[in-house]
N, C-alpha and C positions, 0 to 999 in steps of 0.2 A: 557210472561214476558220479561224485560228486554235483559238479556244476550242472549235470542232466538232473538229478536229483531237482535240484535246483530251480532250474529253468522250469520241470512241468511243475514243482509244487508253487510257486510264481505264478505258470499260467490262469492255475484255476483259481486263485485271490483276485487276477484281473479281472475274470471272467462271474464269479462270485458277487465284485462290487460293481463292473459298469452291467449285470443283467436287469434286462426289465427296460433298457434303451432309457434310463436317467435322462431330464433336460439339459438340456448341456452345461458345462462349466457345474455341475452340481457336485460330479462326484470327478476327484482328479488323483492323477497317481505319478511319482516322479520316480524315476532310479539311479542310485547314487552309488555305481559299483566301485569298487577300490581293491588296490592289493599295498603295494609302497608306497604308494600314492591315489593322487584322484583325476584321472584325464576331463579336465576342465572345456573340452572340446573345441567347439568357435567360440568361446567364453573365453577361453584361458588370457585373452590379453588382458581382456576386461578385470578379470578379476586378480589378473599376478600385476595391474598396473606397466604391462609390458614387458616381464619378467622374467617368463614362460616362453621358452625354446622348443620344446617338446611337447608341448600343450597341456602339463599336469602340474600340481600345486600338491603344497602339504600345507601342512599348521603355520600359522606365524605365532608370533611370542609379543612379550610387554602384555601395554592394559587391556591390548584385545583378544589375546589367547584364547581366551574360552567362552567371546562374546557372540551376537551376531550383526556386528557391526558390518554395514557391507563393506564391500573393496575400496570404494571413495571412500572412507575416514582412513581404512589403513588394508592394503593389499596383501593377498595370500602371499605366500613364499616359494621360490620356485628353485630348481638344484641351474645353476648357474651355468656348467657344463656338464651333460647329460650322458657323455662320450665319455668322462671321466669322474663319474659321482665321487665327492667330498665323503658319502655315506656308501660304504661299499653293500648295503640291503637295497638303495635305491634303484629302482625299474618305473617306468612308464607304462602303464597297460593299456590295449590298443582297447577296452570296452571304456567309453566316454560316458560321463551324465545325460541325461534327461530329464528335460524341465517337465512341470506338471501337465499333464492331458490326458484327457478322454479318448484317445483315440487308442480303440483295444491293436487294432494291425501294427502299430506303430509299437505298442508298447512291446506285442509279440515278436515282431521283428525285430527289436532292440536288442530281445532278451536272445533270440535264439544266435547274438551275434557275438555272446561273449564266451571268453573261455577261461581257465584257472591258471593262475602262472604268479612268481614273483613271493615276495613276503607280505606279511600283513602289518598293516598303520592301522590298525581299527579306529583308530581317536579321529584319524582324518573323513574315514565314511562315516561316522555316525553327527561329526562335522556337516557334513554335506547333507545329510538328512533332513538335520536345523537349515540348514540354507534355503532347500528346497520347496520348505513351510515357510521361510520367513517375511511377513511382510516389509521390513527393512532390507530385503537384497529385490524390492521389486525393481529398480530402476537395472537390473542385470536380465532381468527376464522379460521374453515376450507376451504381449499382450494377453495372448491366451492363456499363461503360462502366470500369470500375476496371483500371488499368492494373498489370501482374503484377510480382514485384521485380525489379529487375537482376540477385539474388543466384540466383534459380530459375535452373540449367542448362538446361530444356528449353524453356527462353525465348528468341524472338530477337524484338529489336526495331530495326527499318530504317525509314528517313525514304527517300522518293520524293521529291525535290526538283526541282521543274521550274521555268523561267521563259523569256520571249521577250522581254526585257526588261532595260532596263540597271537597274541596283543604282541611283536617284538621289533616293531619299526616307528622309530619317531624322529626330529630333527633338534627341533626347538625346545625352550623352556627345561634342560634339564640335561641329564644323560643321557645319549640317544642312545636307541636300542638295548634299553633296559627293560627288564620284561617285569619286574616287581611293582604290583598295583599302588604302593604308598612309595616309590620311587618318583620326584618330583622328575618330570621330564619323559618319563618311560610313557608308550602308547596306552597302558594300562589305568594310569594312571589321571592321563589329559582324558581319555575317553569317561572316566568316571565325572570327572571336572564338568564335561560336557553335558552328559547326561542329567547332572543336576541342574544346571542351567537352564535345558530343555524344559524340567520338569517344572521348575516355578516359572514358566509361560504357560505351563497349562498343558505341554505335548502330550501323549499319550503314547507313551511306549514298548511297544512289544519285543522283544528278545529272545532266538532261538539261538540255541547252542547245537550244531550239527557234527557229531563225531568231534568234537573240540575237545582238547586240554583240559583239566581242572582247574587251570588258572583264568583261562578264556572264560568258563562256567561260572567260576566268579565274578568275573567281570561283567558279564551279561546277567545273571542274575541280581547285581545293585543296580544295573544300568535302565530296568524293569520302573514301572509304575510302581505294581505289588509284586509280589511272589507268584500271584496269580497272573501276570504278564508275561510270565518265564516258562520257555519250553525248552526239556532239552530232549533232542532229537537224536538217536542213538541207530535209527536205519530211513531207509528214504522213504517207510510210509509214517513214518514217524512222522517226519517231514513235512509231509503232507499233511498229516490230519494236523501237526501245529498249524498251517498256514491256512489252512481249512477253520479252523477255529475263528485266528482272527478274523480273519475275512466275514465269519459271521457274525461274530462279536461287533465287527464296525459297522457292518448294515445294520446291525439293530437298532446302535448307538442313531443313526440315520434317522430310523423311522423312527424312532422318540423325540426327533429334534423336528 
């Protein structure tokens, strides 16, 4: 199925960038899985401001929609009762983030702990992705886990953005669960917002479309660096050799820095 798909072509990008036993803190990887949401973990207080019942967060709205301001200027958003969502697409999914590390066991055991369930916010993981590079949410993360400046040249930081799934959950900033990419508010749309933002920091982003929508397609293909950032994955070895790619694409990018 799907999420197995997944999981092995995942494993071997791990295995791809931390080969060769890297000095530590060189090369690091975080995962930012999402379906309605994004399970915020032992973080979730930290970052919904104590808001978070269930331990997941979505978008917040206003001037920091589509920034990466951390949680102290202004806090994620969190469904208030969870037993009773305001937003009947709204689910909490039991696969939680992971800050950034070197530790391939960890990373494997993360992955092999998640499974597929729920709608998709794609605007909210690819949210998380900027998070998880940002040096403005370092006061959220552990030491280990401190993400390096934009300003450092021998820095590269790239989002792996995957989904099999059309864009059709959002909360804030618009009409929720609208699926039309120029619909202000729809996940289509914030996700694109974000993407741009990513890009003038400099991220580097890669986009695979896995059995996904034509709409999703679009969305993942602007969401891309270039054209040349954009795969779309049509069976699981597909899959694979996209993630195959990047993975060697970043090591290159590595040993030229």
């Amino acid at each position: 199925n799907k999420i197995d798909s997944l999981k092995s072509a995942a494993r071997e990008v791990i295995d791809t960038l931390l080969s060769g036993n890297p000095a530590p803190g060189t090369i690091r990887i975080g995962l930012a899985p999402y379906s309605a949401a994004v399970n915020a973990g032992t973080y979730a207080a930290t970052v919904s401001g104590g808001l978070s019942v269930d331990g997941c967060v979505f978008e917040r709205d206003g001037a920091y929609a589509y920034t990466e301001a951390p949680p102290a200027v202004e806090p994620l958003a969190a469904m208030a009762n969870p037993s009773a969502p305001s937003n009947p697409n709204y689910g909490c999914p039991a696969a939680a983030i992971l800050p950034l590390t070197d530790d391939k066991g960890l990373l494997k055991s993360t992955l092999d702990g998640y499974a597929a369930s729920g709608w998709t916010a794609g605007h909210v993981g690819a949210a998380w992705g900027w998070y998880l590079l940002s040096s403005q949410w370092a006061g959220v993360w552990p030491s280990a886990s401190l993400p390096r400046s934009y300003s450092d040249p021998k820095v590269i930081k790239s989002v792996l953005f995957m989904t099999d799934g059309e864009f059709n959950t959002s909360y804030n900033n618009g009409n929720p669960n609208s699926t039309g990419e120029t619909v202000p508010g729809s996940s289509a749309y914030q996700a694109l917002q974000l993407c741009a933002a990513m890009k003038m920091q400099s991220i580097v982003i890669y986009s695979v479309a896995f059995q996904s929508p034509p709409a999703a397609e679009s969305v993942l293909r602007q969401c891309a660096t270039s054209p040349g950032h954009y795969f779309d994955a049509s069976s699981s070895a597909e899959l694979r050799a996209a993630f195959r790619q990047v993975a060697e694409r970043l090591g290159a990018l590595r040993l030229s820095k």
